[in-house]
Steps between C-alpha positions, in 0.01 A plus 500: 500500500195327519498378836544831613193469780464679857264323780366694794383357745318732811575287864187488687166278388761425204832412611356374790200326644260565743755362748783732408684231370615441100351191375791218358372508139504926521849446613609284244338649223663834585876345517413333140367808384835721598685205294395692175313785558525824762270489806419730692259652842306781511381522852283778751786406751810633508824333498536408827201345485540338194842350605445180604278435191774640269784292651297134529425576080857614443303766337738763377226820346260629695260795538379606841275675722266529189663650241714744742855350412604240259819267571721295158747269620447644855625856400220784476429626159200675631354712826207749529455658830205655657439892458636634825237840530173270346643236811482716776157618400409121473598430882370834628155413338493084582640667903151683466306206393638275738629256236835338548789511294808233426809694376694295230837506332648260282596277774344648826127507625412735799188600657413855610282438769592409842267228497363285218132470471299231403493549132851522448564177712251353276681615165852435591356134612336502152859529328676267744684749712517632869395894571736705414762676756394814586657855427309796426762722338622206269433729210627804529866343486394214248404513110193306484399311220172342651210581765282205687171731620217290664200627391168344361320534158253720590763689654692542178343850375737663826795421282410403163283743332798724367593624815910394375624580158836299566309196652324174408283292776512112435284266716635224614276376775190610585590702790885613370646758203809516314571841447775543197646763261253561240710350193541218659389176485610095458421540128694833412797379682471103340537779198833622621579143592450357172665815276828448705480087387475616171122291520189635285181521704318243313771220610437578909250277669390618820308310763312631798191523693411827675363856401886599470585230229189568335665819254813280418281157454294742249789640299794265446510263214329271697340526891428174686242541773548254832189312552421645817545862355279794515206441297559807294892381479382241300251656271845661359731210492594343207454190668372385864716232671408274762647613867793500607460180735323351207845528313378783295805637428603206307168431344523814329851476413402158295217684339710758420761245352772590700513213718 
């Protein structure tokens, strides 16, 4: 069919605004868009997170905690969990650095230190969300499909210069890490997404604005970068949007034709 099209949309900067809120024109553009076509979100945060977004949108498809686990018609189709022996390597090596780490499931977030420090205050405040409840052993009885480690750039060569075969390192902040399974990211799973809808790759449009958006921005049929995106976001979108308080969700969408 020819209107055979998926939308993605990632939540935060994109979605949302600065304020954490989703502007009227992104919300009515979306419900327009689901009229005719299938919409989705690909988000770092994981469902329980994501909820409230997902129910005001009536959104239906949706790919969390960056790739980890992917969600049609609110039944999974799709889960990749951490490795369990590279993990415990991970928090025996960020215990010796001192860096804190944020546990995450699928729908829970807990923190393995007794006490948050400053930079993961600062980096759950960044996303919108208290500190985490704390419980040390939260992994050994959970599969994992995500890691939060706070950490800065020129920290990065601790973790990310091979050290884990089975793991990727994705900044999202500039003090905080996601740590996920190596095959996985928003784009592979949007992959998965779109084979089960029957949808070619060069009929998804994906918008976004952060370093994690930037691989599915650069490979779908076509990538819309949010105005206030990474610059190097936008030096592989297709096109580059307004923000998302500047209604550039539905500025793009016109462009685009599709609204």
């Amino acid at each position: 069919m020819a209107n055979r099209k998926l939308f993605v949309f990632d939540i935060d900067g994109t979605l949302l605004d600065e304020n954490k809120q989703i502007p009227d024109s992104t919300r009515e553009a979306v419900k327009r868009l689901a009229e005719n076509y299938e919409v989705a979100i690909a988000t770092g945060r994981n469902r329980t997170m994501a909820s409230e977004i997902i129910e005001e949108l009536a959104i239906e498809n949706y790919i969390v905690c960056n790739g980890a686990a992917a969600y049609y018609k609110h039944d999974s189709i799709y889960t990749n969990f951490l490795n369990k022996d590279e993990l415990d390597r991970l928090i025996r090596l960020a215990d010796e650095n001192g860096h804190q780490i944020v546990y995450e499931t699928v729908d829970e977030l807990k923190r393995r230190s007794s006490q948050a420090n400053k930079r993961m205050e600062e980096g759950m405040a960044h996303v919108g969300f208290p500190v985490p409840e704390h419980d040390h052993d939260y992994y050994k009885e959970q599969s994992l499909v995500q890691c939060l480690i706070f950490y800065t750039e020129e920290e990065s060569s601790l973790y990310e210069d091979g050290q884990f075969d089975h793991f990727r390192f994705v900044r999202w902040h500039d003090k905080g890490v996601d740590v996920l399974p190596v095959g996985g990211s928003k784009f592979s799973t949007i992959e998965r997404l779109a084979e089960h809808l029957d949808i070619r790759n060069e009929d998804i449009v994906a918008f976004g604005d952060g370093f994690n958006d930037m691989e599915m921005i650069k490979h779908v049929g076509t990538g819309v970068a949010m105005g206030n995106a990474e610059a190097e976001v936008k030096k592989v979108a297709d096109l580059v949007t307004t923000s998302s308080s500047e209604n550039g969700i539905q500025l793009a969408l016109e462009k685009l034709g599709f609204n």
